[in-house]
matplotlib code that plots the C-alpha trace (Angstrom):
import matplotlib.pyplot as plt

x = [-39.5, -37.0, -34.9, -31.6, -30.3, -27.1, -25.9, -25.4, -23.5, -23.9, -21.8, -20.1, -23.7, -24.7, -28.5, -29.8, -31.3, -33.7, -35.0, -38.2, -41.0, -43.8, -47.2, -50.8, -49.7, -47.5, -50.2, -51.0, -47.3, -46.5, -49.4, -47.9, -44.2, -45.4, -47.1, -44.1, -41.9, -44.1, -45.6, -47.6, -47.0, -46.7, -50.2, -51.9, -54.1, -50.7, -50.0, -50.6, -53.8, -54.6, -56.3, -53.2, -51.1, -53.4, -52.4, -48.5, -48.4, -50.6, -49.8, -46.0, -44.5, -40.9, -41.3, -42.9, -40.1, -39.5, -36.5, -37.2, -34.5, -34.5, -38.3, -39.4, -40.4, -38.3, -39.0, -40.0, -39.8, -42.5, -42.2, -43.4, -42.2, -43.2, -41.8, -40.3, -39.3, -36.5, -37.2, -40.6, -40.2, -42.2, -45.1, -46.2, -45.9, -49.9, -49.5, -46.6, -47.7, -51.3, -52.0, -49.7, -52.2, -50.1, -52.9, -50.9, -47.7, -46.4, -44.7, -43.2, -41.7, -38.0, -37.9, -38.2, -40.0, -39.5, -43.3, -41.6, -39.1, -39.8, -37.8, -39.0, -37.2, -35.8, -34.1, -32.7, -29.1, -28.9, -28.9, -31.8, -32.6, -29.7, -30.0, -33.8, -32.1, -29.6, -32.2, -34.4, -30.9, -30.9, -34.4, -33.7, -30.8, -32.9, -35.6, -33.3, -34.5, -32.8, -32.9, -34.1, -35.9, -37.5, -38.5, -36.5, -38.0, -35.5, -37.0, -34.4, -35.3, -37.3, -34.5, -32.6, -35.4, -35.2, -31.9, -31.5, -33.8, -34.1, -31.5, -29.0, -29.9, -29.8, -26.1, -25.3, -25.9, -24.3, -21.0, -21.8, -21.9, -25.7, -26.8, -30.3, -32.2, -33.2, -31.2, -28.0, -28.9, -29.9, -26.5, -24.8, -26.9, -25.5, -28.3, -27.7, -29.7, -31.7, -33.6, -35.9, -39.8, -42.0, -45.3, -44.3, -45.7, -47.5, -44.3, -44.5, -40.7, -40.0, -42.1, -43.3, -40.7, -38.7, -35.3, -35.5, -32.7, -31.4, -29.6, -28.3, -28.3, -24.8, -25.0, -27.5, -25.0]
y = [-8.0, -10.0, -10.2, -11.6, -11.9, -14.0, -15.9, -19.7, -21.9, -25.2, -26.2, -23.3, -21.6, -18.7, -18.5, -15.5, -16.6, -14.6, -15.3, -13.2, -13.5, -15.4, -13.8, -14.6, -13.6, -17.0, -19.4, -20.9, -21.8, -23.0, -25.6, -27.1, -26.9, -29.2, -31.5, -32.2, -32.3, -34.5, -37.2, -40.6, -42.5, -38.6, -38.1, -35.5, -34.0, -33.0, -30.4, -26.7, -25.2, -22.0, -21.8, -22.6, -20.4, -17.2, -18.0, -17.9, -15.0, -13.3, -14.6, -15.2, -13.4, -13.4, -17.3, -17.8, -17.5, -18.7, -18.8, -17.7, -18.6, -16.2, -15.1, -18.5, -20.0, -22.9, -23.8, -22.4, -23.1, -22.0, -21.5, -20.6, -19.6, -22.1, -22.1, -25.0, -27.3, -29.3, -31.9, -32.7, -32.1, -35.5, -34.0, -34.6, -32.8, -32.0, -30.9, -28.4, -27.3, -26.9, -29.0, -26.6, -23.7, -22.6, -21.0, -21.5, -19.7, -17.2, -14.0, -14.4, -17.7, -18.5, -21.6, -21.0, -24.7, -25.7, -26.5, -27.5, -27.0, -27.9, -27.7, -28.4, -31.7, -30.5, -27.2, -29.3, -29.9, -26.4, -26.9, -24.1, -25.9, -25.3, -21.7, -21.6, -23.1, -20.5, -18.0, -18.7, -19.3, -15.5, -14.9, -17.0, -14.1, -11.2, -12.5, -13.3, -16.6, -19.3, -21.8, -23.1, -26.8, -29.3, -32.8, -34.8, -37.9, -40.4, -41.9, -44.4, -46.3, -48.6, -50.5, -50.7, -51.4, -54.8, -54.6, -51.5, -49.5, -46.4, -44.7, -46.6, -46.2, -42.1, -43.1, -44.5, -41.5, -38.9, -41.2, -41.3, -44.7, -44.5, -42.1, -40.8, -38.6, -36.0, -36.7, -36.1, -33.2, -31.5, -32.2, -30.8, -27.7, -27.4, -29.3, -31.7, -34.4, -34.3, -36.9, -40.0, -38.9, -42.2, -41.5, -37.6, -37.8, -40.8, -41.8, -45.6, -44.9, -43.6, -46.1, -42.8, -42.2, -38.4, -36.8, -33.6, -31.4, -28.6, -25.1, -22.9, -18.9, -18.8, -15.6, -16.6, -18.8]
z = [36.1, 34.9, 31.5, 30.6, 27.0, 26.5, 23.2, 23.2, 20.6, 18.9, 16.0, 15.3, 15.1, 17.7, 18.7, 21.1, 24.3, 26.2, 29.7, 31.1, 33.0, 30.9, 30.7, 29.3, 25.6, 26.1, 27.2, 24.2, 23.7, 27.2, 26.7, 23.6, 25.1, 28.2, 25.5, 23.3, 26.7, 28.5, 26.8, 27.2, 29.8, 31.6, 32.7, 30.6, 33.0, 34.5, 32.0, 32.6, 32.2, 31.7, 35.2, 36.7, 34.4, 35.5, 39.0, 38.4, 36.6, 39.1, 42.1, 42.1, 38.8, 39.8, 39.5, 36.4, 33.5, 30.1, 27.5, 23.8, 21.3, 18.4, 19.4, 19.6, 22.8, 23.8, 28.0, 31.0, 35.0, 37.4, 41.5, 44.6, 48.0, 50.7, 54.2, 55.3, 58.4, 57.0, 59.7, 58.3, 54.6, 53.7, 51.2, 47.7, 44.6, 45.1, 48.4, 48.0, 44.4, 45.6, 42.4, 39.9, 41.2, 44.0, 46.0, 48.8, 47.4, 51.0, 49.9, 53.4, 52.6, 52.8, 50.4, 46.5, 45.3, 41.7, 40.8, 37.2, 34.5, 30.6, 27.5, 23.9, 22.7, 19.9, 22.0, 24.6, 23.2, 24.2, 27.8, 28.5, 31.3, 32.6, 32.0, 33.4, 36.5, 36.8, 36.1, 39.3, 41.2, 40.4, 41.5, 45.1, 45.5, 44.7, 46.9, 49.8, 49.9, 51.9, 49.1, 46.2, 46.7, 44.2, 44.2, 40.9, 39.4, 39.0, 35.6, 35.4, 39.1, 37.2, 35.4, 38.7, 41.5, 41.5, 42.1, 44.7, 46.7, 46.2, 48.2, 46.3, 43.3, 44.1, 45.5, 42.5, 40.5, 42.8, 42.5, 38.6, 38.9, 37.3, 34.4, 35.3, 32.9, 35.7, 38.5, 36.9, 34.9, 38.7, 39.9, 37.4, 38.1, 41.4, 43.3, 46.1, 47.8, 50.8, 50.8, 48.9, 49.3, 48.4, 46.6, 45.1, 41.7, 39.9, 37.6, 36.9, 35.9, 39.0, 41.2, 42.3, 44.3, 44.1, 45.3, 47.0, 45.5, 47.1, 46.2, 49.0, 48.5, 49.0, 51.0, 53.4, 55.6]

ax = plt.figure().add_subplot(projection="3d")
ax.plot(x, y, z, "-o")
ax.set_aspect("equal")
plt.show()
């Protein structure tokens, strides 16, 4: 199981961050987080069910965490090990995800896949996703995991496509050149780019197109 307590600070006021594994007393919660975190034009049938919360806490607990801030629960980030051939990584988010139900999570696998991170609105100046990332970071060591992968939306493609493809437009935001919403908030988590994957996740924003972001277990050379 997993529990780390650290204090964060925000205007010269402290507030007590926990990070632990999430479990079916938190369901309820974790439903209304991904509401207020994803909304309209998201897709709603997108957000967790309980079905699919059941399977992560059963199936793969070391990658289902949340963050509480004072006792109240603030985010979370779910994953699964997958093993994978990094000269045919082309999938979608359905494929490797298994849907958000990740039936198809290997115990045996060497890659730790970012199914999804979340953060209510009104928490987020308090960079907890930074501090979920970090947390599974933790969880790829303990596991001896190769890596830690995820596909990012690049919400802000869409104000630039007709302008750049897509590879350029992911240039321009590693050079900080471009702000995006997602993108550059996985950089400064430590990820890096592998690679644009068209048709990852129906995103209108993102003309559905994804960057694979990568984090390397830094003792697994």
């Amino acid at each position: 199981m997993y529990r780390k307590e650290q204090y964060l600070y925000k205007q010269g006021k402290a507030y007590k961050a926990v990070v632990r594994n999430y479990s079916q007393q938190d369901f309820e919660e974790l439903i209304s987080i991904q509401k207020e975190s994803f909304p309209p034009p998201f897709p709603s049938e997108l957000w967790w069910n309980e079905e699919q919360l059941s399977n992560h806490i059963t199936l793969f607990q070391e990658g289902a965490l949340c963050v509480e801030i004072d006792g109240k629960l603030a985010g979370s980030i779910t994953g699964l090990l997958v093993k994978l051939d990094l000269n045919n990584i082309e999938h979608t988010w359905e494929e490797i995800t298994d849907n958000g139900y990740i039936r198809n999570h290997d115990k045996d696998g060497d890659t730790l896949y970012i199914v999804d991170i979340c953060v209510r609105p009104s928490y987020r100046s308090l960079d907890l996703g930074k501090l979920l990332m970090q947390s599974m970071y933790e969880t790829v060591i303990s596991l001896g995991a190769k890596r830690l992968l995820g596909g990012g939306r690049m919400p802000g493609f869409h104000k630039h496509s007709h302008e750049m493809n897509p590879e350029e437009y992911l240039e321009g935001v590693v050079k900080a050149e471009i702000r995006d919403p997602v993108i550059s908030f996985l950089l400064r988590c430590g990820r890096t780019p592998l690679q644009i994957v068209s048709n990852y996740l129906e995103d209108e924003e993102s003309h559905n197109y994804a960057a694979l972001m990568e984090w390397k277990n830094p003792f697994i050379q």
